[in-house]
Every structure is written in structure tokens, then in C-alpha cells.
VOGU-3710 file (C-alpha; in Angstrom, 3 decimals, decimal comma):
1> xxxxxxxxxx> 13,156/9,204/-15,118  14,274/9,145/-11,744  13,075/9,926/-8,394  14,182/11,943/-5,577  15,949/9,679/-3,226  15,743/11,445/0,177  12,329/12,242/0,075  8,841/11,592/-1,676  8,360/11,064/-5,093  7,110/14,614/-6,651
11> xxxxxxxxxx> 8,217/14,387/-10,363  6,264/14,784/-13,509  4,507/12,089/-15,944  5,956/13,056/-19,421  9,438/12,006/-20,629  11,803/13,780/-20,100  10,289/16,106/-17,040  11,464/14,186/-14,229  14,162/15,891/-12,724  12,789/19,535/-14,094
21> xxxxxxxxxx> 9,345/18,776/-12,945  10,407/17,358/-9,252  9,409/19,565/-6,848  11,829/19,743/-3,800  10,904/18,326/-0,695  12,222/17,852/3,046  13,617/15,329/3,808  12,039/11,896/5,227  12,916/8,896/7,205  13,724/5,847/5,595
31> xxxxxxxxxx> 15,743/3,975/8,049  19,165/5,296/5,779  20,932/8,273/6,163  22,867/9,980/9,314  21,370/13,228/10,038  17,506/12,764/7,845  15,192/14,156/10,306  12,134/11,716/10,332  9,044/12,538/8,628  6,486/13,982/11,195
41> xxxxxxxxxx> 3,539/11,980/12,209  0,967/12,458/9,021  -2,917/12,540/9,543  -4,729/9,185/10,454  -0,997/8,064/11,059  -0,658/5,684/14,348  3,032/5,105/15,078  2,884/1,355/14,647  4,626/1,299/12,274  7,754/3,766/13,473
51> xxxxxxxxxx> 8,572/0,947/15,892  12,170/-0,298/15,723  12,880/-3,644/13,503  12,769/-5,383/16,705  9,817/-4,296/18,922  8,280/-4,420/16,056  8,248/-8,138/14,940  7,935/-8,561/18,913  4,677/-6,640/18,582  3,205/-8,170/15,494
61> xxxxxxxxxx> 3,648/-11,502/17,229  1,734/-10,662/19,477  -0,982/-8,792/17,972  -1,319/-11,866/15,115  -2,930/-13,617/18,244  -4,969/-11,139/19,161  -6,280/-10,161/15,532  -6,315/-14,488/15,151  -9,222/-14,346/17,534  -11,036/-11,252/16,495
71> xxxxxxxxxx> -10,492/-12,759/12,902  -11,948/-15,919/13,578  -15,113/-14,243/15,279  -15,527/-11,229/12,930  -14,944/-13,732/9,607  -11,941/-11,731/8,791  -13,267/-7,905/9,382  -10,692/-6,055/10,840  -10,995/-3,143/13,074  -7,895/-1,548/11,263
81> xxxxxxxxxx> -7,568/0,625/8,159  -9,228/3,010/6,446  -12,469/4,215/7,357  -15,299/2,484/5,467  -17,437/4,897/3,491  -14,152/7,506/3,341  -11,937/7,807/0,563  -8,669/5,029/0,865  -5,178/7,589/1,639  -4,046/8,446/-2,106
91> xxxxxxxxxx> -0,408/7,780/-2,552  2,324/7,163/-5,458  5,003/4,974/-4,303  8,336/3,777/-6,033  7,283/0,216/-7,245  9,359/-2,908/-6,203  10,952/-3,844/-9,978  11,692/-0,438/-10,953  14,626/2,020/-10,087  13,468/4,954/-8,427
101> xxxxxxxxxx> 14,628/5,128/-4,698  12,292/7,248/-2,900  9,885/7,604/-0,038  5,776/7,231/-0,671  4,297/10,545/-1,805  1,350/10,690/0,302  0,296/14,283/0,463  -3,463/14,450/0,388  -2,937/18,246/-1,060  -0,200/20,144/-2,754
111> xxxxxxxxxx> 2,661/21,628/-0,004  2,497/18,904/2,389  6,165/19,394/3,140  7,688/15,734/4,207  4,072/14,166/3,079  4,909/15,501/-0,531  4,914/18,475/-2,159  2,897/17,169/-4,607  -0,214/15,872/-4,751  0,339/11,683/-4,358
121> xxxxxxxxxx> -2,710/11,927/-7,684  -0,528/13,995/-10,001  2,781/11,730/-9,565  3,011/9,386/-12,653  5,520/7,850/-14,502  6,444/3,597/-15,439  7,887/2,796/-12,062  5,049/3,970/-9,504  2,111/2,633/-8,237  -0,392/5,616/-8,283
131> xxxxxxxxxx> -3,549/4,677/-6,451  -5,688/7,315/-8,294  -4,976/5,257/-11,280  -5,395/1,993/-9,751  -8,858/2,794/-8,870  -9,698/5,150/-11,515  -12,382/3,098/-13,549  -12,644/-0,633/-11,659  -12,628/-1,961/-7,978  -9,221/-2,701/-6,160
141> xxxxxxxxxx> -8,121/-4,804/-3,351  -4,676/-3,450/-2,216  -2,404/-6,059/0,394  0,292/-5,372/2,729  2,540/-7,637/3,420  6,595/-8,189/4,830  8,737/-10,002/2,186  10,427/-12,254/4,720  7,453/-13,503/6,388  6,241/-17,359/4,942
151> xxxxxxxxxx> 2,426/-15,911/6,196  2,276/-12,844/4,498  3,801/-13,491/1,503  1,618/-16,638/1,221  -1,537/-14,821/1,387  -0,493/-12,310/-1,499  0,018/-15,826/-3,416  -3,911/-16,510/-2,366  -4,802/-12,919/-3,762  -3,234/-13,127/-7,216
161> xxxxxxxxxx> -5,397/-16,651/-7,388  -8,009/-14,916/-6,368  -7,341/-12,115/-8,504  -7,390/-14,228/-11,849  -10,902/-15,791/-10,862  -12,444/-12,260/-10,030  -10,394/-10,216/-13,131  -12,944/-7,573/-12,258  -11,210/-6,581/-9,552  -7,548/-4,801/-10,142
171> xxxxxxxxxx> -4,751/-5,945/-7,743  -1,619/-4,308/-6,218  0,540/-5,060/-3,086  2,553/-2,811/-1,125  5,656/-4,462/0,907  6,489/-2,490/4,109  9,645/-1,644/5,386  11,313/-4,737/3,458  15,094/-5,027/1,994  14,828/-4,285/-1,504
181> xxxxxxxxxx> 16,687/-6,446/-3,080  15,253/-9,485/-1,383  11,635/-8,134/-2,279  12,842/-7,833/-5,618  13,716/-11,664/-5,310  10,246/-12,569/-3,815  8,250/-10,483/-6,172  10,277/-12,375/-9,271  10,073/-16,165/-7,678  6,120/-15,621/-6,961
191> xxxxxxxxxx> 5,530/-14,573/-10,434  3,064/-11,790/-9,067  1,833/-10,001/-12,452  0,047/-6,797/-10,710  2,203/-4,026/-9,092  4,231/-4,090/-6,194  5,137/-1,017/-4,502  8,019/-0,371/-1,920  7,114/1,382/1,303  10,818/2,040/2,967
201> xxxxxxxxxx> 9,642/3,697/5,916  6,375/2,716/6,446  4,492/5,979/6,177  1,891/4,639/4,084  1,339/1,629/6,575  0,853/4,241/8,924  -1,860/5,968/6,693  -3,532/2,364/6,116  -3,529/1,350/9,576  -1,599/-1,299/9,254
211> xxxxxxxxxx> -0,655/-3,169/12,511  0,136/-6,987/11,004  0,319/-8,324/7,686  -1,570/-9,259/5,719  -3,894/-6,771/6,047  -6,157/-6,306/3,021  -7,979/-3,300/1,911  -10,968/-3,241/-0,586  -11,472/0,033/-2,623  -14,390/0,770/-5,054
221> xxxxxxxxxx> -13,854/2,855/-8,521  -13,081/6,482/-7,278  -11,496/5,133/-3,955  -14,034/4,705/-1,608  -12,835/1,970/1,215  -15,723/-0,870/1,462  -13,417/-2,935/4,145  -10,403/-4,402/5,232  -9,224/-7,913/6,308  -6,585/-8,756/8,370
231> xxxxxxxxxx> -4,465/-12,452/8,284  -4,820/-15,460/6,378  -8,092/-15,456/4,499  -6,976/-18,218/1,908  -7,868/-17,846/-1,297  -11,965/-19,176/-1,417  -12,190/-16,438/1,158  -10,599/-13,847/-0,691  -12,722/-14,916/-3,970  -15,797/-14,130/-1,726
241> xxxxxxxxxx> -14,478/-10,994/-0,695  -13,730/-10,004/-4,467  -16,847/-10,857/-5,943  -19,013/-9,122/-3,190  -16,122/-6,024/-4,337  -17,172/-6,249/-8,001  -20,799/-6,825/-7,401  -20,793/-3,599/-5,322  -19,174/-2,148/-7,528  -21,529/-2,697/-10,627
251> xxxxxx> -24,202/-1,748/-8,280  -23,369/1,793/-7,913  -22,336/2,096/-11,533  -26,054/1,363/-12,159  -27,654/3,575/-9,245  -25,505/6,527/-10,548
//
């Protein structure tokens, strides 16, 4: 199977209806290719994460002190992400191991043009990370991180520790705007067992609010944001934060 690379994913789930089933889309940003036009600004997008490579980092830097403080005060509650009580931004993205080269599908509905022209829910197949699935049946904490910072990548290490004392909870990271091939490298050396999805151009990190990693969000079965963390928990913290997730969780399975 294999993906479109100048735009979203938007192919089938079956073998053998990839290419057939793959809708076509526009074109979209992904920091490669003279003459892509860039994907226009999605709903709930902030431009954050547009920023050149440069002002970027230059900006994270300097928001990591800010969200340090409001960490330290709010016990890692972040103002960022998802609203609570809404449904998390569905999306299928190209995971880090596999070999599908395209951008995030996150269209919300079908014929959202540079979002996707198919629905993110409906794109399946062995190398994508579809969050429908993810949170089909059992709570999920999803992290984004950058693959060449010590801090972030750290953290994910925390959360797959975490993850095997709360196996309730299902687990996937999403790296953001990082060289393949070196995420490929990290992913492997860390030993990370859940998925890990590529974001190229950072739309989804847009989506997700994402203005410094880590940032953490916790979803409950059908996709319903409960919160979202942002910098180093450590990994006692992040058990908390996992078990309060399941035990919600099991809550509403028993009020419904």
C-alpha cells in the first residue's frame, strides 16, 4: 500500500485498494517541494506551529519558561489543546516505522480539500496511526514530542513506563516536524512498543494546540478530551494522570 506523497493520506483499508481507493487531494506543505502551495490555516489551527525551524526553537525556549511556571502552579494543566469535554481532532497520519510519505489526513468531514478528502476515520491500513481506532473501545493518552530534543523525548520514555503500569490506558506519540530518518533512529533505540506517527508539517500540532513539547493529551473511549499536560511530568506523575484516565473511564462505561 502506499500513500500519496504530496498530500494527505486518503487511501482505502483493504489490500490491494490503495492507489485505486486514494482519493486525490491538493496539495500541502511539508517543508519539501518548490512550488507546493501551503495548506491553508485548518479550524482550531493557531500558526505556532508554521513558524520557521528557527523562530521556532527560539520561541519554544521561551515559552518552556513560561509554561515551567504555569506548570509548576497548575500541577501540570495546561491551558493548550483540545477543548475538554469536546471531541480530540480525528486524524490518520503516516506512522514513523512504516513507508508511506504523506501529510496527516485531518479532515473532520469528507471534501476538506488540503485537510483531506477523506474523512481522517475512514483512512486505515498497517502503517497509520488512526485515532478513531486508537480510542475506539479504551482510554488514550496521545504525546507530542521533537525527536532531537533530550526533554521531550525523555518524557515519552516516562509515558511508555507509565503506560506498562496503567495497560488500561492505550498509548501513541506523534513527532512533529522531525527528520525522518533520525526519528526512525530514536523510535528504534527507545524501544517504544505503541505507535509513532510522523507529523511533517505540523498541521496536526496545529489542530492539538501544541506550542512546546511535551505536551500530553488524555482522550476517553469515543474521543472525548479529559485534559492535557504540558512539560516534564515524570513518570509517578504521568501514572497519576493515567489511572485517574482509566478510572474515568470505567466510570462512564458504568453510568451509560
Amino acid at each position: 500500500m502506499s500513500g500519496g506523497g504530496d498530500g494527505p493520506l486518503g487511501f482505502g483499508d483493504g489490500p490491494g485498494d490503495g492507489d485505486e481507493a486514494r482519493a486525490p487531494a491538493p496539495q500541502a506543505a511539508a517543508g519539501s517541494g518548490a512550488g507546493r502551495p501551503p495548506r491553508p490555516k485548518l479550524p482550531g489551527a493557531t500558526t505556532r506551529a508554521r513558524l520557521p525551524g528557527v523562530i521556532l526553537l527560539l520561541a519554544g525556549v521561551a515559552l518552556l519558561v513560561v509554561v515551567g511556571v504555569n506548570t509548576l502552579r497548575t500541577h501540570g494543566v495546561s491551558s493548550t489543546g483540545p477543548p475538554v469535554g469536546k471531541i480530540a481532532p480525528r486524524f490518520a497520519a503516516p506512522l514513523a516505522l512504516g513507508g508511506l510519505e504523506a501529510d496527516v489526513n485531518v479532515a473532520q468531514h469528507p471534501d476538506q480539500g488540503a485537510a483531506g478528502m477523506r474523512p481522517a476515520c475512514s483512512v486505515r491500513g498497517s502503517g497509520i496511526l488512526n485515532s478513531c481506532d486508537l480510542t475506539r473501545s479504551r482510554p488514550a493518552a496521545v504525546v507530542f514530542f521533537a525527536s532531537g530534543q533530550d526533554r521531550c523525548t525523555g518524557e515519552v520514555d516516562a509515558l511508555a513506563r507509565a503506560g506498562r503500569a496503567v495497560p488500561d490506558v492505550r498509548l501513541a506519540a506523534v513527532a512533529v516536524r522531525s527528520d525522518r530518518d533520525a526519528l526512525r533512529h530514536v523510535v528504534t533505540s527507545h524501544g517504544w512498543a505503541f505507535p509513532v506517527a510522523y507529523d511533517r508539517d505540523g498541521a496536526l500540532a496545529n489542530l492539538y494546540g501544541v506550542a512546546v513539547c511535551p505536551q500530553v493529551t488524555y482522550i476517553l473511549p469515543g474521543g472525548v478530551v479529559v485534559a492535557t499536560t504540558v512539560g516534564e511530568l515524570g513518570q509517578a506523575a504521568l501514572i497519576r494522570r493515567l489511572t485517574a484516565l482509566a478510572r474515568e473511564a470505567r466510570r462512564r462505561e458504568a453510568a451509560a
